[in-house]
C-alpha positions in Angstrom: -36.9 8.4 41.0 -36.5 12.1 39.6 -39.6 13.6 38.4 -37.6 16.1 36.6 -34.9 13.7 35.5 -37.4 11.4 34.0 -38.9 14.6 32.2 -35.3 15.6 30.4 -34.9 11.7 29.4 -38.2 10.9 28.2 -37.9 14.5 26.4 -34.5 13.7 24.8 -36.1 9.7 23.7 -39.1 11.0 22.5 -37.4 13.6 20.2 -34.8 10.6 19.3 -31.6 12.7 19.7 -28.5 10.2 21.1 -26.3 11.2 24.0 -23.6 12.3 21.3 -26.0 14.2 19.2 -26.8 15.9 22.7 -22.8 16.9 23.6 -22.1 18.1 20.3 -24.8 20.4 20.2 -24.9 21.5 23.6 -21.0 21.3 24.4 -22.1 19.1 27.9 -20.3 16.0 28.5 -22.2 12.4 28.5 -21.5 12.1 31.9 -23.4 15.5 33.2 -26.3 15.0 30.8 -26.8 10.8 32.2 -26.1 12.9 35.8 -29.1 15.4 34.8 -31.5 12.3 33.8 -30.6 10.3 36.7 -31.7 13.2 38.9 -28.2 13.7 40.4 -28.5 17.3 40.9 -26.9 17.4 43.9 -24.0 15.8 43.2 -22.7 18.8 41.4 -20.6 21.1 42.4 -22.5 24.2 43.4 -26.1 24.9 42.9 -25.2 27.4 40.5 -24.0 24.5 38.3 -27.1 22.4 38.9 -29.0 25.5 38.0 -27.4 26.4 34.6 -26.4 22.6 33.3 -31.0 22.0 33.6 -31.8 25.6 32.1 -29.6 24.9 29.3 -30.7 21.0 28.6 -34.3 22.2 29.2 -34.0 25.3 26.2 -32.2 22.8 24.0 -35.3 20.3 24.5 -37.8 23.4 24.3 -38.9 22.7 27.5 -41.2 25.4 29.9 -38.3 26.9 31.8 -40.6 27.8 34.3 -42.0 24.9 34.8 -38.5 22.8 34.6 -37.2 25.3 37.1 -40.1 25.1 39.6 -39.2 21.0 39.1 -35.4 21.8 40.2 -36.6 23.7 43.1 -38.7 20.9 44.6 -35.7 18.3 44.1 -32.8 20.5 44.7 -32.4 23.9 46.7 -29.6 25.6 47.6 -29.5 24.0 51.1 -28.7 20.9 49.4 -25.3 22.3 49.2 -24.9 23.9 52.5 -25.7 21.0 54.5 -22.0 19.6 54.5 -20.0 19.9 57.9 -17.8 22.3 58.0 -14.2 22.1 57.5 -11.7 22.4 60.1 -8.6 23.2 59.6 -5.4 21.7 61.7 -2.4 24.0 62.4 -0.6 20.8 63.2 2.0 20.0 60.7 1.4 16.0 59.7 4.6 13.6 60.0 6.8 13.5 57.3 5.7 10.4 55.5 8.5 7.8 53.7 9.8 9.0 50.2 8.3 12.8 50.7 11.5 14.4 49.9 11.6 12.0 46.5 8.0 13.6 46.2 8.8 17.0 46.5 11.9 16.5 44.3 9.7 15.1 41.5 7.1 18.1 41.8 8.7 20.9 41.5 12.6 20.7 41.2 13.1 18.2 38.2 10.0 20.0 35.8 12.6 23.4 36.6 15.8 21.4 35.7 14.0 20.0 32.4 13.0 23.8 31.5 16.5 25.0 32.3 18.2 22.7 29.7 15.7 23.1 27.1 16.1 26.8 27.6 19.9 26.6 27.4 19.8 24.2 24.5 17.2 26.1 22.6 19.9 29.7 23.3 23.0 27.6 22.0 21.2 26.4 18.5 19.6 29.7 17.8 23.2 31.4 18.1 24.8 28.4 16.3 22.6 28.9 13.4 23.5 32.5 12.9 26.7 31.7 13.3 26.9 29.4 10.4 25.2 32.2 8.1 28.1 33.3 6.1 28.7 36.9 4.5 27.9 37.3 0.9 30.2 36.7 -1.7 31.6 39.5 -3.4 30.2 39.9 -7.3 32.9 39.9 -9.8 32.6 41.3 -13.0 32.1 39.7 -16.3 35.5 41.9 -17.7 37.6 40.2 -15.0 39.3 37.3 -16.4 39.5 34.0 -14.0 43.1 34.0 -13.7 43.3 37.3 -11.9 40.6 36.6 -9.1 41.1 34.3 -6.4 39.5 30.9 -5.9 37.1 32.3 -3.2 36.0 35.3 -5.6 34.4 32.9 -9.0 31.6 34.9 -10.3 28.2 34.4 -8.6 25.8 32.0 -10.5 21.6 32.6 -11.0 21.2 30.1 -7.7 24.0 32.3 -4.8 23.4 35.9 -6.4 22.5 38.0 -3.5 21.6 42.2 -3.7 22.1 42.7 -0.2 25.6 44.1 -0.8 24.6 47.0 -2.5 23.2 50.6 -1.0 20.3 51.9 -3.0 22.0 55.1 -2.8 24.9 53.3 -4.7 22.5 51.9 -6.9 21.0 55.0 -8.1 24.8 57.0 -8.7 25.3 53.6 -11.1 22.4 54.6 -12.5 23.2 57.7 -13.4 26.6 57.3 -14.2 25.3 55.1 -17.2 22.9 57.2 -18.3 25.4 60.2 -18.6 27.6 57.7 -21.1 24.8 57.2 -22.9 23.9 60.6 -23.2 27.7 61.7 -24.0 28.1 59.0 -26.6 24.6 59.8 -28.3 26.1 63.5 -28.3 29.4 62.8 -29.7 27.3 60.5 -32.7 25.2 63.5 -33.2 28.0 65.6 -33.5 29.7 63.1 -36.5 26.5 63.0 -38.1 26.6 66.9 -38.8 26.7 67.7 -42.1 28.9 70.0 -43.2 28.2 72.5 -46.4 30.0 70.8 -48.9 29.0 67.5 -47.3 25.0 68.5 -47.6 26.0 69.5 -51.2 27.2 66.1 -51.7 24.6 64.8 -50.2 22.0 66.7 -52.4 23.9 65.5 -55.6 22.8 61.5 -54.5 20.6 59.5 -56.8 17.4 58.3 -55.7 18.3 54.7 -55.7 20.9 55.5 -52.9 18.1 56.6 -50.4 15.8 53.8 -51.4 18.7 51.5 -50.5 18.9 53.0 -47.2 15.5 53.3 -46.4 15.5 49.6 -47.0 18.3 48.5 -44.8 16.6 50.5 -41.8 13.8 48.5 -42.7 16.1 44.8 -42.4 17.7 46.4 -39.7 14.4 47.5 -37.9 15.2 49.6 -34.2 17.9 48.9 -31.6 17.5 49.4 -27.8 20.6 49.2 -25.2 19.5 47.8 -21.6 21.9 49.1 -18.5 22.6 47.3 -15.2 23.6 49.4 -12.2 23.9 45.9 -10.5 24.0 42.1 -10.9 20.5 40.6 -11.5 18.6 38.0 -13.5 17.5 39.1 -16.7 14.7 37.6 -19.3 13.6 39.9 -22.6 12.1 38.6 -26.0 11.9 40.5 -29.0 9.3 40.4 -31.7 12.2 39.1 -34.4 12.3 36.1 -32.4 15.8 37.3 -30.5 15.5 35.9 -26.8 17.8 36.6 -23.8 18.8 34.5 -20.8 21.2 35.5 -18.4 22.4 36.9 -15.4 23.4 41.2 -15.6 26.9 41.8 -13.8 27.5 45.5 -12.4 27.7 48.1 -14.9 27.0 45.8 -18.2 25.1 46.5 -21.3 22.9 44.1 -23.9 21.6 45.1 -27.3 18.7 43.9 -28.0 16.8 44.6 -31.5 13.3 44.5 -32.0 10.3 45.8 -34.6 7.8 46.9 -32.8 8.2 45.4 -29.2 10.3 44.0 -26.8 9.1 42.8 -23.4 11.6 42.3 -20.5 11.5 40.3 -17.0 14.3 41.6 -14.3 15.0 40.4 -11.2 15.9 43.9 -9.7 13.6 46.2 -10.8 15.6 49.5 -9.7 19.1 48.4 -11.4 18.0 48.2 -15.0 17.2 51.2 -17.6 16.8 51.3 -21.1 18.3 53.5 -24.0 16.6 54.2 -27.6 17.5 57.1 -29.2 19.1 59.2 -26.9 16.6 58.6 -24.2 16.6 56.8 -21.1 14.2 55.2 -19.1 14.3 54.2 -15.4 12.8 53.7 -12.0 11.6 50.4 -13.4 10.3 49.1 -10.1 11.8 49.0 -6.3 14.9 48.2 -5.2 15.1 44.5 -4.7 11.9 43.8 -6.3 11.3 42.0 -9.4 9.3 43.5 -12.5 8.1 40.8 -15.1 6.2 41.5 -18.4 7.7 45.0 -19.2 6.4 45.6 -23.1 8.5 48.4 -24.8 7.6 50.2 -27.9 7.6 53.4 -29.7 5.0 56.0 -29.7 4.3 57.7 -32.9 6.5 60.1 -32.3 9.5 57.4 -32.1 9.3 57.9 -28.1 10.0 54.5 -26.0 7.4 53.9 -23.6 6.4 50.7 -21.3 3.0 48.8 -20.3 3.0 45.6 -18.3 1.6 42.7 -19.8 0.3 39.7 -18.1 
């Protein structure tokens, strides 16, 4: 029997460790390990692999390499593997056994066939599933009344809205295009509100109770802000009055909104929305495309809108 197999066995029994303790921890098969213990070194395949597989069993037991090694040597040597006769090689072809064709067939030319077709079939549903991807929709406005737009142009609901019809460039002339109304129409209500001499006279002659009654109603009233879409997208925004707003923003529409102190607004498209208070208007929300939640509005103390986020 194997002195150095029976070393590595009664090692392994002593320290009590199973033969699947052994694989797990030393990523060697049962059957090489019972091959190592039985002293079947030179059954391997090389003497390099009876080498390594005993240096690494014999560290994992904490074995003397030297010692295990100098065991090896006496049972197994490198001879041990050169000691085979050598292999001739025939240049005669042998006869074409029965069924060889039916061999060769099964081999190579039907695993090539299989791969075709799955390759074919795999091109023909990629393309079919793109081609089933229809165009978006176009967006119809909330002025346009059903009867004028054709069955296939209903306005877009929360769940089919899409933005990818729209050029950011586009986007940001909307933009601007709303923000010059607001700034014409703040202008032309600046220019009514102009008093005029005998109108300032007038107003000097007022009693006291007059401007305690407006003073009052601004109060009730509290402050007014106008949100602007350059494009459709989903819209949420709560007031401190309790006013809350639901809905999806059509291309080029407006909402009021009042508020005390606050407001705080969730959009869907960050980059389509700006708000007016008093003349001023504030955009570049966010990114194009790219949704911008817990926007808290409120006026500074010198009545100037600003923003934070919120969580």
């Amino acid at each position: 029997m194997s002195k150095l197999g029976s070393l590595l066995k009664d090692t392994r029994e002593a320290q009590g460790l199973s033969y699947e303790k052994v694989t797990q921890d030393t990523r060697m098969s049962e059957d090489i390990i019972k091959q190592l213990e039985d002293g079947g070194f030179g059954d391997l395949p090389s003497y390099n692999h009876a080498k390594n597989f005993v240096k690494n069993y014999a560290e994992y037991l904490r074995l003397d390499i030297d010692d295990t090694m100098n065991l090896l040597q006496e049972e197994c040597t490198r001879e041990t593997f050169t000691s085979e006769p050598p292999i001739v090689f025939s240049t005669e072809f042998p006869p074409k056994e029965e069924g060889e064709n039916s061999s060769f067939l099964m081999k190579y030319v039907l695993p090539v066939v299989v791969i075709a077709l799955v390759i074919f079939a795999g091109t023909k549903l990629f393309f079919s599933v793109r081609g089933d991807k229809k165009a978006p929709e176009p967006v119809v406005s909330e002025q346009q009344q059903p009867s004028e737009a054709p069955a296939a142009q209903q306005a877009p609901t929360q769940e089919d809205t899409t933005f990818n019809t729209v050029d950011p460039k586009t986007v940001e002339k909307t933009i601007e295009e709303v923000n010059s109304a607001d700034e014409k129409a703040q202008a032309a209500a600046d220019a009514n509100t102009e008093a005029k001499p005998e109108d300032a006279a007038a107003a000097d002659g007022k009693t006291k109770t007059d401007d305690t009654t407006k003073e009052n109603k601004a109060v009730k009233t509290g402050n007014m802000a106008i949100l602007n879409f350059a494009d459709v997208c989903w819209v949420h925004v709560k007031s401190d009055t309790g006013e809350e707003l639901d809905f999806i923003a059509s291309r080029g529409s407006h909402k009021e909104i009042s508020f005390k102190q606050f407001f705080i607004l969730d959009v869907g498209n960050a980059a389509v929305a700006s708000v007016n208070f008093n003349g001023r208007t504030i955009a570049g929300l966010g990114g194009y495309k790219q949704p911008a939640k817990g926007l808290k509005f409120e006026p500074n103390e010198s009545g100037v809108l600003k923003y934070s986020v919120v969580k």
